[in-house]
C-alpha positions as CSV (number, residue, x, y, z in Angstrom):
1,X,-33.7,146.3,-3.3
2,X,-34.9,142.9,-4.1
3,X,-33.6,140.5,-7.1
4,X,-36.2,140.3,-10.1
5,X,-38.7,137.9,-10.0
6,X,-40.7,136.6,-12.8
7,X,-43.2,134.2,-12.0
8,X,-42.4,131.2,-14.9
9,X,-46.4,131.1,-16.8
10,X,-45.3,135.2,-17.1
11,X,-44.1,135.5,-20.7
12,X,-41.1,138.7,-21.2
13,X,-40.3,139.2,-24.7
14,X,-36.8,139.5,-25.8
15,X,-36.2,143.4,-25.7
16,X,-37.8,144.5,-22.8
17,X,-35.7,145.9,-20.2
18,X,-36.4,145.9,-16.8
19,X,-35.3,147.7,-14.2
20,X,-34.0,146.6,-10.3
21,X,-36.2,144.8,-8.5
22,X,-39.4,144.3,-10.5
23,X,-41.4,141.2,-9.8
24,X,-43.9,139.8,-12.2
25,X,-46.6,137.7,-11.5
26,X,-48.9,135.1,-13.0
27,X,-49.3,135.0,-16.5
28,X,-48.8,138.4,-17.4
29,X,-47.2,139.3,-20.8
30,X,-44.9,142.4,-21.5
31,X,-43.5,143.3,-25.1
32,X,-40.3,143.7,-26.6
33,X,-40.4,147.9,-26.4
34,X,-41.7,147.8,-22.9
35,X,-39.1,149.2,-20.4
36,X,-40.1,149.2,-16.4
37,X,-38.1,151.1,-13.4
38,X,-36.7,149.6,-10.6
39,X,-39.6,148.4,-8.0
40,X,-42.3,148.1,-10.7
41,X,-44.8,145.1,-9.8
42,X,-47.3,143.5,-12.5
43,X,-49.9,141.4,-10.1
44,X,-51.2,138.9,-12.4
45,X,-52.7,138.7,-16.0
46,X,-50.8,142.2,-17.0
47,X,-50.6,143.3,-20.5
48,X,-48.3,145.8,-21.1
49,X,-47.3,146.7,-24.8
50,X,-46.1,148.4,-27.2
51,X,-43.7,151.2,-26.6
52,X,-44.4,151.8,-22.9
53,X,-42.2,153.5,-20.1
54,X,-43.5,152.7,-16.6
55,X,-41.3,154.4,-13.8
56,X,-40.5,153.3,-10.7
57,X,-42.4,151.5,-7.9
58,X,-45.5,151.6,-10.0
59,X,-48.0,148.8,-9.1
60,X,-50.0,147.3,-12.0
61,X,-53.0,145.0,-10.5
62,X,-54.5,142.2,-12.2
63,X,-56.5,142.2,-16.0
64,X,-54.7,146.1,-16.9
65,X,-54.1,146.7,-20.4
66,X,-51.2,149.1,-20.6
67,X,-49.8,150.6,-24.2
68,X,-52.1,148.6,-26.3
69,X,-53.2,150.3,-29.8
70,X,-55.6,153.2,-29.4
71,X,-58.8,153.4,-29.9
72,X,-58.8,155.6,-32.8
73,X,-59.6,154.6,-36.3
74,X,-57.2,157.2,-37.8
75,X,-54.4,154.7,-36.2
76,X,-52.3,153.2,-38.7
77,X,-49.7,151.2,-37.1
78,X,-47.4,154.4,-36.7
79,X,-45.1,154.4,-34.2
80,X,-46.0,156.1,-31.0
81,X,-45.3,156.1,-27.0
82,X,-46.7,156.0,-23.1
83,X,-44.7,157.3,-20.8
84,X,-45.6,156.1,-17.1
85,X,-44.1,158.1,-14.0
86,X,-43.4,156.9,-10.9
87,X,-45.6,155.3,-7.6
88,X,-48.6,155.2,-9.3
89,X,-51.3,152.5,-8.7
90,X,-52.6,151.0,-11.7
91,X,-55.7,149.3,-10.6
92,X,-57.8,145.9,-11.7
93,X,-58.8,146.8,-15.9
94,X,-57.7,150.0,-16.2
95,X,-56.5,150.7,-19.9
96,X,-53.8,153.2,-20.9
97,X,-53.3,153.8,-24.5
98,X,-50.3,155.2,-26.2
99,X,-50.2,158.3,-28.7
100,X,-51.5,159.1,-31.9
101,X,-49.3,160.7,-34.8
102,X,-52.5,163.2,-34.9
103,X,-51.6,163.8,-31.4
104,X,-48.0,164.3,-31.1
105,X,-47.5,160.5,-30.6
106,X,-47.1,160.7,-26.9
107,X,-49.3,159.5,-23.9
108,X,-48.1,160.7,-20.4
109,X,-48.7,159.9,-17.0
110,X,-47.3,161.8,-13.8
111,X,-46.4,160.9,-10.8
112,X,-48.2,159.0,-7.7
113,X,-51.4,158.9,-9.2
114,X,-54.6,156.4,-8.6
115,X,-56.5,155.0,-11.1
116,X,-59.1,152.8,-10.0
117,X,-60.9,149.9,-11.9
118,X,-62.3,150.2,-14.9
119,X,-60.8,153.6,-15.4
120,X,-59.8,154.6,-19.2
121,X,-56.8,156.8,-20.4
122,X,-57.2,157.6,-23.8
123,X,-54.4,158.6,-26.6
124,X,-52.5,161.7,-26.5
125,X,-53.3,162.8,-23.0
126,X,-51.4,164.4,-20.5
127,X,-51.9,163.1,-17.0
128,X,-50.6,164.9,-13.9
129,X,-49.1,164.3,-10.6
130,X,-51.0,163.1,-7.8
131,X,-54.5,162.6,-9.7
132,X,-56.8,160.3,-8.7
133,X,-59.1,158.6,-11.5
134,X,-61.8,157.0,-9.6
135,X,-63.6,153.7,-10.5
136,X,-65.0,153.2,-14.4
137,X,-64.1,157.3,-15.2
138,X,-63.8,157.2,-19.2
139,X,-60.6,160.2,-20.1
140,X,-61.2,160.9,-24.0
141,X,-57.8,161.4,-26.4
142,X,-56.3,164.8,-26.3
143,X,-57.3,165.8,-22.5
144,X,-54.7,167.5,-20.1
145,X,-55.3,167.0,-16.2
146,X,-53.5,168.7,-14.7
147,X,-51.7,168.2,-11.3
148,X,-54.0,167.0,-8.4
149,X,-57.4,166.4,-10.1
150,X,-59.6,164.3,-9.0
151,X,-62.7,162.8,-11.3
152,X,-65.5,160.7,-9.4
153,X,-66.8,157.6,-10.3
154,X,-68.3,156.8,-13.5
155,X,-67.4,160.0,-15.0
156,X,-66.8,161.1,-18.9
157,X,-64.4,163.4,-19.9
158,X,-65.0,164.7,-23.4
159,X,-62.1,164.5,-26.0
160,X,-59.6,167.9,-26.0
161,X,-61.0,169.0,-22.5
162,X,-58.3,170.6,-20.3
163,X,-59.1,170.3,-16.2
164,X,-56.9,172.5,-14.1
165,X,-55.3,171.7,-11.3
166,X,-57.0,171.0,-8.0
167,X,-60.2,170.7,-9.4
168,X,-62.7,168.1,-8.4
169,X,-65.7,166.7,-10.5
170,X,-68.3,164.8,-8.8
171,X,-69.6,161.3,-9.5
172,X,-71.5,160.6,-12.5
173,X,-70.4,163.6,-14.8
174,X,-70.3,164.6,-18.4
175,X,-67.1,167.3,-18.7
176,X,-67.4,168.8,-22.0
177,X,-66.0,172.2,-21.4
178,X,-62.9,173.4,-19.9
179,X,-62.6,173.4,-15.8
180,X,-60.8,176.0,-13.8
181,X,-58.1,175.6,-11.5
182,X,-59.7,174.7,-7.9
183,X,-63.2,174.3,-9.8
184,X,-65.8,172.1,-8.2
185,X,-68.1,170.4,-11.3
186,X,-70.7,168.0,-11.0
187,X,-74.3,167.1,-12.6
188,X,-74.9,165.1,-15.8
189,X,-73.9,167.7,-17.8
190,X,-70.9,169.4,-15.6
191,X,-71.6,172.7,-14.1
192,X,-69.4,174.6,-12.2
193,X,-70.5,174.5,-8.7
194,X,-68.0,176.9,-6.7
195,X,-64.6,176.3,-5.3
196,X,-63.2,172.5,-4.2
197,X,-62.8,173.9,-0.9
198,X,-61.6,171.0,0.5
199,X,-59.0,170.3,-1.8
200,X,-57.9,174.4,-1.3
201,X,-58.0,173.5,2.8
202,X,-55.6,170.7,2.1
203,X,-53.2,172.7,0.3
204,X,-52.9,175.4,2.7
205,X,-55.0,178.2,1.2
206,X,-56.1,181.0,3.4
207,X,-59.6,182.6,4.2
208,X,-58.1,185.9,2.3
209,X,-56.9,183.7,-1.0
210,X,-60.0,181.8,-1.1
211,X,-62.0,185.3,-0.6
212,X,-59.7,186.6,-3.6
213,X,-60.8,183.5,-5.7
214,X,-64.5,184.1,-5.3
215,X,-64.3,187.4,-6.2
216,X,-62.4,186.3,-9.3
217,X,-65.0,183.9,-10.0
218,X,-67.8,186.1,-9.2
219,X,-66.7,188.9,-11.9
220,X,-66.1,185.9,-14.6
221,X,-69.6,184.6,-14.5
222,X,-70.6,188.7,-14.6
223,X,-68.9,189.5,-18.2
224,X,-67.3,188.6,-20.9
225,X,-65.7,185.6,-20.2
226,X,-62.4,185.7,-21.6
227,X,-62.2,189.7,-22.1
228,X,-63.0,190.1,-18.3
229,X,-59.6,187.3,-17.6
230,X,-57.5,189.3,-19.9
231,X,-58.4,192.8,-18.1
232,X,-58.0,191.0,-14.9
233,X,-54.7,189.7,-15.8
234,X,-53.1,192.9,-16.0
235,X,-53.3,194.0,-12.3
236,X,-52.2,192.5,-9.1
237,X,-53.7,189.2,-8.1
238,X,-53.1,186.4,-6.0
239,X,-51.0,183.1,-7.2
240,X,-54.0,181.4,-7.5
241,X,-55.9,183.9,-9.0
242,X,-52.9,184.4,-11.4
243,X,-52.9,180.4,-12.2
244,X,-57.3,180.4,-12.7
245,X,-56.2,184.1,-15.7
246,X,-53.6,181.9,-17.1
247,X,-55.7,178.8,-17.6
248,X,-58.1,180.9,-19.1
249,X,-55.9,182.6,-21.4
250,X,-54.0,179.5,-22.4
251,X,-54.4,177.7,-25.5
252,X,-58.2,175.6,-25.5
253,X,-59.8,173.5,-28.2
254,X,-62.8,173.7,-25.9
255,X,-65.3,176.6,-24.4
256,X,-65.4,176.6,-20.1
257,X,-67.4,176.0,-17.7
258,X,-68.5,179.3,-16.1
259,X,-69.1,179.8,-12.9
260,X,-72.9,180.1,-11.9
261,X,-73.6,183.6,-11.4
């Protein structure tokens, strides 16, 4: 791996550890809690701060602000963290905010994500691996995306909403319910579509899983939303229909998005 490399306008406070390898460009600035993995790279004109974790072979592009204070008025100076994972690209002024003491004090980030310009990461979420956050999308504190998500451009996603994994919302979207595993959302104020078929294709799901999931989906938007998921939940079902009943079952500080009947 190569040596370190600071550029000499970059300005490392005393305290920071860095990893193997990291290289750190034009007049970027990184505080005394900040710890970054081996390979990390800060373009140019970086912030990073506060107690912030970024793992390895991340790549931070120019004017991100990474583990500044929250934007929460209830924050009082307490100490809190965000955690980073590894090979993610950070992308021109994206902000990342640490934790809340509200919130269990703890942003977090997966693995080999994207997130675009302009895109926002609020306090207290939980990010997954492999999501992609696309230009100017706005994540609210307390959200949980899970693994493989994907939000379009210029999308809001309102505090405490939970988006399972796979899903996809279009382009200019208000989410302000929960979203279901494989769900496909779009329209000013998100509707549940059908299934992100694409992303289910990609992953390997058959016709005969995919059939199973309409079905599923078909006798939510029929009944009682929750009732009908716990009944369902006690036969035999498919993985995926299993991981759609356990999403739905799981603990929510939000209502869902139903599927169009």
């Amino acid at each position: 791996m190569a040596e370190t490399a600071i550029h000499p306008s970059a300005i490392v406070e005393p305290g920071a550890v860095l990893g193997e390898g990291v290289r750190i460009g034009p007049f970027c600035h990184v505080g005394p809690q900040v710890r970054l993995g081996d390979g990390v790279e800060l373009k140019s004109h970086v912030v990073v701060a506060g107690e912030t974790e970024i793992g390895p072979e991340t790549v931070v592009f120019p004017f991100a602000c990474i583990g500044e204070v929250p934007q929460d008025l209830k924050f009082q100076g307490e100490r809190t963290r965000l955690v980073i994972g590894a090979r993610n690209r950070i992308r021109e002024y994206v902000t990342m905010n640490p934790g809340t003491a509200g919130g269990g004090g703890l942003t977090q980030i997966g693995d080999d994500g994207l997130f675009m310009a302009c895109s926002h990461v609020a306090h207290d979420c939980r990010i997954g691996n492999r999501v992609i956050l696309v230009n100017s999308v706005a994540v609210a504190g307390h959200c949980v995306l899970e693994d493989e998500v994907i939000v379009g451009g210029l999308s809001g996603v309102h505090q405490f909403v939970r988006i399972g994994r796979g899903a996809m919302i279009g382009a200019l979207t208000m989410v302000t319910a929960d979203v279901l595993p494989h769900a496909l959302v779009s329209g000013p104020r998100g509707q549940m579509e059908g299934l992100n078929l694409v992303g289910l294709k990609r992953r390997g799901a058959g016709r005969a899983e995919i059939a199973a999931l309409r079905e599923l989906l078909a006798m939510l938007g029929a009944g009682s939303f929750r009732e009908t998921a716990r009944q369902q939940s006690e036969g035999e079902v498919t993985p995926m229909e299993r991981e759609v009943l356990d999403f739905i079952l799981g603990p929510s500080e939000r209502s869902f998005l139903r599927p169009q009947g």
